[in-house]
C-alpha atoms as one frame of an Amber mdcrd trajectory, in Angstrom:
protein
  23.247 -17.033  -2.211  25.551 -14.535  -4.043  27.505 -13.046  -0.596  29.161
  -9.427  -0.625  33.170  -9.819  -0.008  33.835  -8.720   3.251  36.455  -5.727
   1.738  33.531  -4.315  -0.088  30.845  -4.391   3.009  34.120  -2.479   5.082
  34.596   0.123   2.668  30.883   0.909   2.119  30.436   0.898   6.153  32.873
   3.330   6.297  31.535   6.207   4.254  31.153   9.495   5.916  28.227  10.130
   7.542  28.088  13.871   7.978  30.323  16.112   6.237  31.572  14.233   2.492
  34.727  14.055   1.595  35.896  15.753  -1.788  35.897  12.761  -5.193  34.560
  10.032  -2.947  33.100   7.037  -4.862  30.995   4.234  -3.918  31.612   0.811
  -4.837  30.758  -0.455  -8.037  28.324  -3.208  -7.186  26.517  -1.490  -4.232
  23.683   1.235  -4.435  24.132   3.314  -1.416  21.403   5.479  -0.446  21.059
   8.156   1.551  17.543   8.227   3.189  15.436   9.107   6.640  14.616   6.097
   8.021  13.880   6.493  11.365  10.192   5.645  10.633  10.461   2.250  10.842
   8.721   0.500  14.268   8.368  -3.163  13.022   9.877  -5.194   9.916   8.083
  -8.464  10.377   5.685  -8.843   7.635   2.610  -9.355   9.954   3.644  -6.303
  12.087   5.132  -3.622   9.561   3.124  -0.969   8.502   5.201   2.396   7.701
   6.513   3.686   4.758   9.885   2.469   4.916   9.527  -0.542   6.418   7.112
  -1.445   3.632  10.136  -0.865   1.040  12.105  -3.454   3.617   9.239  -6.020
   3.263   8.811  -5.795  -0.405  12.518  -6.109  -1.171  12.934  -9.061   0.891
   9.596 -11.377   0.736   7.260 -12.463  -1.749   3.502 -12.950  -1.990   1.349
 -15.591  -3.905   0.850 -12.427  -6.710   2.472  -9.155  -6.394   3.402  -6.214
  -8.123   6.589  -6.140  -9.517   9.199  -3.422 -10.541   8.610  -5.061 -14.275
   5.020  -3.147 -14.572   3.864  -1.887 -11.181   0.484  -1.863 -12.670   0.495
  -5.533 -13.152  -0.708  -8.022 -10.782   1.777 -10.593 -11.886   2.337 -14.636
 -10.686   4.815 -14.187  -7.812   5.429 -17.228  -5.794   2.123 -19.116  -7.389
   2.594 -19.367 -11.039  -1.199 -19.801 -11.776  -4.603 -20.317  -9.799  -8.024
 -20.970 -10.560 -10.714 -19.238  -8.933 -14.435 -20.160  -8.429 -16.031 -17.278
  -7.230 -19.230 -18.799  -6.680 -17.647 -21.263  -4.292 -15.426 -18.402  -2.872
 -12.126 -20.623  -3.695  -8.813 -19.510  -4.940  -6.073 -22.845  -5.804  -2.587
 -21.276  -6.416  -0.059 -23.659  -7.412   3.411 -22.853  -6.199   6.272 -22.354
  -8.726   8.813 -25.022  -8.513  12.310 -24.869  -7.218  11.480 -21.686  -4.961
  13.848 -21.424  -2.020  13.962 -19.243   0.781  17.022 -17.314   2.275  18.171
 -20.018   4.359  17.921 -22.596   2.333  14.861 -24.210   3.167  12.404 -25.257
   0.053   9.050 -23.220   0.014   6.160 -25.402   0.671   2.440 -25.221   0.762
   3.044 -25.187   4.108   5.013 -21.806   4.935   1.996 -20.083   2.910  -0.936
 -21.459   5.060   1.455 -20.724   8.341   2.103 -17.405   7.122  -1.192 -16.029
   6.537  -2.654 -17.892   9.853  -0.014 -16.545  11.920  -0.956 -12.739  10.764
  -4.386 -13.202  11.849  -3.429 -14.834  15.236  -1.307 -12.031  15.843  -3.199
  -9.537  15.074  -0.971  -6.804  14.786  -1.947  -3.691  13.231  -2.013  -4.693
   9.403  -3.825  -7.849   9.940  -7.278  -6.311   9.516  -6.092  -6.611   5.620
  -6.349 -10.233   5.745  -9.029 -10.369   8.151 -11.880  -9.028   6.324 -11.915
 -12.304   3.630 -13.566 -13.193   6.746 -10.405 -15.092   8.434 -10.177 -15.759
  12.187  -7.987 -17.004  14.610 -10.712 -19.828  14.601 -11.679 -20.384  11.341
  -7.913 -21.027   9.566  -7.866 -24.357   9.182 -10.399 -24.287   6.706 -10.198
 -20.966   5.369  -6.498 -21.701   4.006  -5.633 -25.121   3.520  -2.619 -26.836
   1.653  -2.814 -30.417  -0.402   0.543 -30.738  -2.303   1.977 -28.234  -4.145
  -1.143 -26.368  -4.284  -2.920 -23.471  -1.480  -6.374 -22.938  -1.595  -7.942
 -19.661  -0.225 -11.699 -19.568   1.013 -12.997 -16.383   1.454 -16.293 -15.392
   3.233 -18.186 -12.150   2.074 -19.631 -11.155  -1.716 -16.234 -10.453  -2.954
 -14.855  -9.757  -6.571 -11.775 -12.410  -7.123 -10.285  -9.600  -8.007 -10.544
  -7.972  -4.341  -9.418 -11.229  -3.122  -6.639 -11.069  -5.008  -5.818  -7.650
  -4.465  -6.096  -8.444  -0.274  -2.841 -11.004  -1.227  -0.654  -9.102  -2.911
  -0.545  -7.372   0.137   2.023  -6.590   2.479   0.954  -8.294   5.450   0.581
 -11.425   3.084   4.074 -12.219   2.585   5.134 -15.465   2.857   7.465 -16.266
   5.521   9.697 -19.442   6.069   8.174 -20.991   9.000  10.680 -23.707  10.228
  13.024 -20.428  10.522  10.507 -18.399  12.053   9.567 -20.641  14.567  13.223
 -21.832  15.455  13.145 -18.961  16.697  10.044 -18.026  18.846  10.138 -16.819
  21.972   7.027 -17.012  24.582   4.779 -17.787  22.172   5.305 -14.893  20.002
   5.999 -16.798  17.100   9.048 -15.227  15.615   8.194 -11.652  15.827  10.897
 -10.544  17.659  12.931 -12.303  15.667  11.447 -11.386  12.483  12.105  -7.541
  13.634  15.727  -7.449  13.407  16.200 -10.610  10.406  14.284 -12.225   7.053
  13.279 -14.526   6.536  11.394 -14.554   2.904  12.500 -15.087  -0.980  13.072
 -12.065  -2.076  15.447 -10.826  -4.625  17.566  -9.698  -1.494  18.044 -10.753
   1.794  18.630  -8.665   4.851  21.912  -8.957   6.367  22.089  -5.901   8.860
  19.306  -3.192  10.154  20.565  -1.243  12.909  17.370   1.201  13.764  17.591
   4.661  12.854  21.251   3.885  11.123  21.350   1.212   8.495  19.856  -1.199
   6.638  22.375  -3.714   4.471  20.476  -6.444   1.680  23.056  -8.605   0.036
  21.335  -9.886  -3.881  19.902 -13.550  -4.033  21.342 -15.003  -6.771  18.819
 -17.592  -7.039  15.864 -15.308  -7.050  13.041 -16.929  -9.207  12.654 -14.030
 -11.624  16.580 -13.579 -11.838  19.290 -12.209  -9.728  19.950  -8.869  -9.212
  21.682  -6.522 -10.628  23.781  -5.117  -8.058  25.450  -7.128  -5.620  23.674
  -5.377  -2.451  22.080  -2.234  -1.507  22.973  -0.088   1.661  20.191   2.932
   3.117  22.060   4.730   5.107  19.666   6.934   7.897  20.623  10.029   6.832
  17.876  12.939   8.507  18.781  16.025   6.873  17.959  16.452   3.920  20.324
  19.089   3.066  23.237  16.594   4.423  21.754  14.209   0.927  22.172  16.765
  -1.025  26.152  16.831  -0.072  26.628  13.342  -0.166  25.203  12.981  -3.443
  26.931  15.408  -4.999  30.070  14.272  -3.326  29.465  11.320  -4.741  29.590
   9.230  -1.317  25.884   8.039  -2.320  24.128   6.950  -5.278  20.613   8.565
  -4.515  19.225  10.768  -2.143  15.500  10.069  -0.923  14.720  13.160   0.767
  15.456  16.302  -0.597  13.380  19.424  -0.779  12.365  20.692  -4.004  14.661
  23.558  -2.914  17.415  21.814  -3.225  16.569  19.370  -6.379  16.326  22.908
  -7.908  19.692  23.954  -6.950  21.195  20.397  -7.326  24.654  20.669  -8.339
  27.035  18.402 -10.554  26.766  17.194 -14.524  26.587  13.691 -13.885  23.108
  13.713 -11.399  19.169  13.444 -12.433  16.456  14.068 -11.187  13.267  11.537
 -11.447   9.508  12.020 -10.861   7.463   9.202  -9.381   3.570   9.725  -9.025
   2.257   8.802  -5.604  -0.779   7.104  -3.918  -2.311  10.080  -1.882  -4.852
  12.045  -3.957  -5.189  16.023  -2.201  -8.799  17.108  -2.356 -10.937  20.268
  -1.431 -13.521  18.889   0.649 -17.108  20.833   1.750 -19.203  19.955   5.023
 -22.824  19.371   3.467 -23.594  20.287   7.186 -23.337  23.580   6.390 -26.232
  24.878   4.284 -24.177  27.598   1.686 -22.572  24.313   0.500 -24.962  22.252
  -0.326 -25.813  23.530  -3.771 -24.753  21.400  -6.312 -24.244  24.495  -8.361
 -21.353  25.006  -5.758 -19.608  22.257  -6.396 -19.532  22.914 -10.015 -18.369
  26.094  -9.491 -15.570  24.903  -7.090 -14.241  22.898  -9.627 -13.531  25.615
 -11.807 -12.186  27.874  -9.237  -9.248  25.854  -8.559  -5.783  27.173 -10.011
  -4.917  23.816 -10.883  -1.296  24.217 -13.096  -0.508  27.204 -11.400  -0.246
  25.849  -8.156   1.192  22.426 -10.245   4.113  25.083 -11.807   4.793  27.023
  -8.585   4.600  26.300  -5.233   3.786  22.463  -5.786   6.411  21.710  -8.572
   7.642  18.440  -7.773   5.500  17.657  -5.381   2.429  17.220  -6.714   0.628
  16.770 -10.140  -2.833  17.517 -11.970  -5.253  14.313 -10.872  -8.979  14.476
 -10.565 -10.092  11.329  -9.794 -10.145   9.148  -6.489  -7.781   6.267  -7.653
  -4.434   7.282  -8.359  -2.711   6.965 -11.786  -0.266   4.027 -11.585  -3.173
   1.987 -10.573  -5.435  -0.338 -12.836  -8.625   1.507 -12.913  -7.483   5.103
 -12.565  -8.623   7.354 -14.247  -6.539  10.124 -15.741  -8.908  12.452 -17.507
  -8.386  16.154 -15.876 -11.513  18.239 -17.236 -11.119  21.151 -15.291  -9.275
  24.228 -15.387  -9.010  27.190 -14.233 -11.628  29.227 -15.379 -13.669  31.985
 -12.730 -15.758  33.472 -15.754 -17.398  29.816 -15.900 -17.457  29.223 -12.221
 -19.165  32.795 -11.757 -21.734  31.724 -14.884 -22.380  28.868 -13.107 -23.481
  30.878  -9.950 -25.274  33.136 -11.023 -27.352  30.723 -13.292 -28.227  28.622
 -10.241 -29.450  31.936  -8.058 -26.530  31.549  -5.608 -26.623  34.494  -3.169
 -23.262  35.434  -3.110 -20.803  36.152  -1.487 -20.305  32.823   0.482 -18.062
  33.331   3.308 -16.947  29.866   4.711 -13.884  28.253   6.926 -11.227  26.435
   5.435  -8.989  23.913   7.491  -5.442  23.314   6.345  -2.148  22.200   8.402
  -0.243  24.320   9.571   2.846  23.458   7.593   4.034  23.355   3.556   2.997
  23.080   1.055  -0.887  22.570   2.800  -0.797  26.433   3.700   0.475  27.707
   0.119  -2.370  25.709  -1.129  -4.671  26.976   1.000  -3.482  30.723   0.383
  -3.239  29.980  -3.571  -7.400  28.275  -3.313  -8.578  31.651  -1.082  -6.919
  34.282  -3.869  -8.744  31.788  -6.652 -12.026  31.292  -4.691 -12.673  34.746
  -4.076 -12.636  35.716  -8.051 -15.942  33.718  -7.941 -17.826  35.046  -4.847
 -16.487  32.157  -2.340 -14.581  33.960   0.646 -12.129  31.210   2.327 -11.303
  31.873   6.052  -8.247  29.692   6.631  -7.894  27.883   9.793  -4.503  26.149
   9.963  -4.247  23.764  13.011  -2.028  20.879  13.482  -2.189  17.741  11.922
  -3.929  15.872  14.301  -6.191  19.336  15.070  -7.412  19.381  11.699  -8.091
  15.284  11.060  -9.634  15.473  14.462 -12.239  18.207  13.059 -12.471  16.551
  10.281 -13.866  13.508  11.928 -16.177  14.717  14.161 -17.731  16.550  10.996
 -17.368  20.155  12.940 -15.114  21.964   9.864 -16.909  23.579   7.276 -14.167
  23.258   4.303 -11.386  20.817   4.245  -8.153  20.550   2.328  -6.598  17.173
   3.164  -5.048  14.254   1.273  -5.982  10.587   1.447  -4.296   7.049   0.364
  -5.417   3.857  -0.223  -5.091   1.303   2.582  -4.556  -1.993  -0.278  -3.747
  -1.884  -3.823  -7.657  -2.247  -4.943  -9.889   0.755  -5.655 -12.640  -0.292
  -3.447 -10.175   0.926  -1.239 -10.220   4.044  -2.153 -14.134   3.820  -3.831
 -15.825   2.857  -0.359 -13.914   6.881   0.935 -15.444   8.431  -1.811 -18.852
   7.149  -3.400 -20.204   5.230  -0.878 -22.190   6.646   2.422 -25.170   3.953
   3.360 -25.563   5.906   6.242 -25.163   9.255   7.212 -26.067   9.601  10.801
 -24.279  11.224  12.908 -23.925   8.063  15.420 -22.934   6.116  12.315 -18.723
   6.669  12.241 -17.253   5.848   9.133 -13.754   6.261   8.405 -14.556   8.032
   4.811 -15.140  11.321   3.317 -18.436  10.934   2.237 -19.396  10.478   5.821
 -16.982  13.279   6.804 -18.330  15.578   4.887 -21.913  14.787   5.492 -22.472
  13.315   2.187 -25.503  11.385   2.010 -24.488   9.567  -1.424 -27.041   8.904
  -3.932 -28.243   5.432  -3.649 -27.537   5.036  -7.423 -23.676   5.542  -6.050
 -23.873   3.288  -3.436 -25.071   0.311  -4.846 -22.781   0.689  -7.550 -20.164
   0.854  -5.940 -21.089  -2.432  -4.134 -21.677  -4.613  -6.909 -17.910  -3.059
  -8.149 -16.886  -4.931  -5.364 -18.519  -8.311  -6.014 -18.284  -8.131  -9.788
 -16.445 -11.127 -11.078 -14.897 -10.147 -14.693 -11.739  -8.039 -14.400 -12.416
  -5.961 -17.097 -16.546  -5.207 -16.433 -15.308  -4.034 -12.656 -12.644  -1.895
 -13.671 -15.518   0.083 -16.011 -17.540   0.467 -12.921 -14.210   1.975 -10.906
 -13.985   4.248 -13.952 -17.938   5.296 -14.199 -17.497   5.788 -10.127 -14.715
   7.775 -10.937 -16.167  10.005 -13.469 -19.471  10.481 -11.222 -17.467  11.596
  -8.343 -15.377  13.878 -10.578 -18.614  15.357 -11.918 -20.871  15.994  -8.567
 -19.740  15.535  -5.941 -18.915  18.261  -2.697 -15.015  16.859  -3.055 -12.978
  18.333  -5.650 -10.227  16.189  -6.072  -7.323  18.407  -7.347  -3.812  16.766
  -7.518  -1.556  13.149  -6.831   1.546  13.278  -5.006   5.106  13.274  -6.669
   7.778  12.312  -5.430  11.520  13.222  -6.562  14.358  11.486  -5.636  17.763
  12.702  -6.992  20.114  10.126  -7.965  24.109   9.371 -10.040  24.212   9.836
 -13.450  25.308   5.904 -13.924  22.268   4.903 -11.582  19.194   3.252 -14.247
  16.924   0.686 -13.187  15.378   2.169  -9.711  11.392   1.416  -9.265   9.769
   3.851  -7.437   5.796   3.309  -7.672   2.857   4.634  -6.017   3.659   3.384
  -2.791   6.381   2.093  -0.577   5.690  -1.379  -1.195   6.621  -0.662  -5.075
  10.014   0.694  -3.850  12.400  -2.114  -6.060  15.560  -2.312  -6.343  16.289
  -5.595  -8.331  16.712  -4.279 -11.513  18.994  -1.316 -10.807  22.290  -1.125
 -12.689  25.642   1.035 -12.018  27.323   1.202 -15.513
């Protein structure tokens, strides 16, 4: 492994950490970044599950297939070079690249990969339930994953596309960990997780060499990564909380990018030699409405909604940077998303619309927002543009948790809310929007359709099912994108805009992979030149 000098890892420890000095410069081999990081609970693969400790995870282990900063819309051979599936026997054989070592030297063997995944499901920590529903159990993992060689096979239980399946591992919680490390070091039965939350123990292009919570995280390159070294010889986050106290540093010059600025500041960003770049994110923002409520159930209404949203305006204003045109349920960046935007503003139409469908208006209804930007410019932006159609919003901002609560129990009557995928496959998104088998108020589901009282035409349903079962790649993602476009077209959500996400970096900075999520956060190919 390619090691940092020890003069290097001094001076980089020992940039300012609150006020910047004047001229400062980082070194030439190390992004530095300046970033809030005081999210992070866990960084053991089986455990982790927030946003930052994802990027951790991702820039440290590898999965059998992943995504890749090379085309994060690629499912790509990661530590299996090729498989063969048999979905009628519900069988996946990987065979494992050759040559593959891990951090600490150890080879990677069938082995680690059938410990890995058994040992999230015995643990059963929060992001196992990824895993779990191929139909894996504590019980059943000595079958379900076995290992003969150089080769894993994966049983699965449950009408599932191969594509799902495959989906479900290049997942975070399926990273493969080195077990004779891991378990060298387990503690009461707890099978490296302690361990495992302050070290690494994976493949990745970099391994972890210091995380001190809520202060730093240090990843020296692997020079023997499988898909090349590194560009940089390490990469340091540095917690830094305020975001105006980025802004300094980076213009300073004591960092190389700043994660969390305000569009107020990108807009006032000073300095020649800094850019600013745009990455689309997972969570799609939607208008939602209650079919509980009776003045909503028209689907004349809907229509109408869809052209009484000020879509750019609101894009070019008070969401610039933050958010872009989308108006579909997966989000672009994905396979299978679609990126048409049909609507526009247009309150002559919506008002047509209306009045051709016999709508009594006006329609006075409650709209619940959070209490906190950009949700309540939005919401004041959708009440001026609502009410130039006949649709009077009442906004009720609450808190957070005040408004999802609501929103659950199905008592709101209008919604504006946000939602991301829980795995990179649109099913996960799919079964949240067209699907609803059963709308009864006793039967809880974690979706909007249900939410929002949707009883979804059976049509809807069922396609959306055999999505999820259909075997040829190409065939399923046209069903995602006919779900898509029948969602788009009628249904009481109006899906309005993706999330952006800007992150200001140096001049001489190229190569930084920011996708969708944080588990495309990738830092292997960045270059300071």
């Amino acid at each position: 492994m390619k090691l940092l000098k020890p003069a290097l890892l001094a001076a980089v420890l020992a940039l300012p950490l609150a006020t910047p000095a004047a001229h400062a410069q980082t070194p030439p081999d190390v992004l530095v970044v300046a970033q809030n990081i005081d999210d992070i609970v866990a960084i053991d693969p089986a455990q982790a599950y927030e946003f930052t400790s994802g990027e951790l995870v991702t820039n440290t282990y590898d999965r059998l297939v992943q995504y890749d900063a090379d085309d994060t819309t690629v499912l790509a051979p990661g530590l299996a070079t090729d498989w063969d599936m048999d979905a009628e026997a519900k069988t996946i054989t990987f065979r494992l690249r050759d040559g593959v070592t891990f951090h600490s030297g150890n080879p990677l063997r069938a082995e680690d990969v059938v410990f890995s995944f058994s040992r999230v499901v015995q643990l059963n920590l929060t992001p196992a339930f990824i895993l779990t529903q191929l139909g894996w159990t504590p019980e059943n993992m000595g079958e379900m994953v076995t290992a003969d060689g150089n080769s894993v096979t994966v049983r699965y239980a449950g009408d599932y596309s191969p594509a799902f399946v495959m989906n479900v591992l290049a997942s975070r919680p399926a990273s493969i960990v080195d077990a004779l490390s891991v378990m060298e070091h387990e503690v009461d039965g707890d099978m490296g997780n302690a361990w495992l939350n302050a070290n690494t123990a994976g493949t990745g292009p970099f391994a972890l060499t210091a995380f001190r919570p809520a202060q730093l995280i240090r990843m020296e390159a692997n020079a023997d990564y499988f898909n090349g070294a590194p560009a940089i010889d390490g990469v340091i986050i540095r917690h830094v909380a305020e975001s105006a106290t980025q802004q300094l540093l980076l213009e300073s010059g004591d960092v190389d990018i700043a994660r969390n600025m305000t569009p107020d500041q990108i807009a006032s960003l000073g300095g020649e030699d800094l850019r600013v770049e745009t990455f689309p994110q997972a969570a799609v923002h939607f208008l939602s409405f209650n079919q509980a409520v009776d003045d909503l159930t028209p689907p004349a209404v809907w229509e109408a909604a869809r052209y009484l949203v000020n879509y750019e305006g609101m894009a070019n204003s008070i969401l610039a940077g933050q958010m872009e045109v989308h108006q579909a349920f997966w989000p672009e960046g994905f396979p299978g998303a679609l990126t048409d935007t049909p609507y526009t503003y247009d309150p002559e139409r919506a008002a047509q619309i209306l009045a051709d469908a016999g709508i009594d208006l006006p329609i006075t209804v409650t709209l619940d927002v959070i209490n906190s930007a950009p949700f309540t410019d939005m919401a004041q932006s959708i009440q001026a543009s609502f009410a130039e159609g006949g649709i009077n919003f009442e906004i009720l901002p609450g808190t957070g948790s005040q408004v999802i609560t609501r929103y659950r129990d199905r008592s709101h009557e209008a919604m504006l809310l946000y939602w991301g995928p829980d795995f990179m496959d649109p099913h996960s998104n799919a079964k949240a929007f067209a699907y609803n088998a059963d709308n009864a108020q006793d039967a809880y589901a974690a979706t909007t359709t249900w939410r929002n009282s949707w009883a979804v035409p059976e049509e809807m349903n069922a396609l959306t099912m055999a999505a999820l079962t259909e075997a040829d790649p190409q065939a399923r993602e046209a069903m995602y994108l006919d779900l898509q476009r029948q969602v788009q077209a009628n249904s009481p959500i109006v899906i309005m805009f993706q999330a952006a996400y800007q992150v200001a970096m140096a001049g001489n900075v190229s190569g930084y992979v920011n996708g969708a999520t944080s588990d495309f956060v990738f830092y292997r190919l960045v270059d300071k030149s």
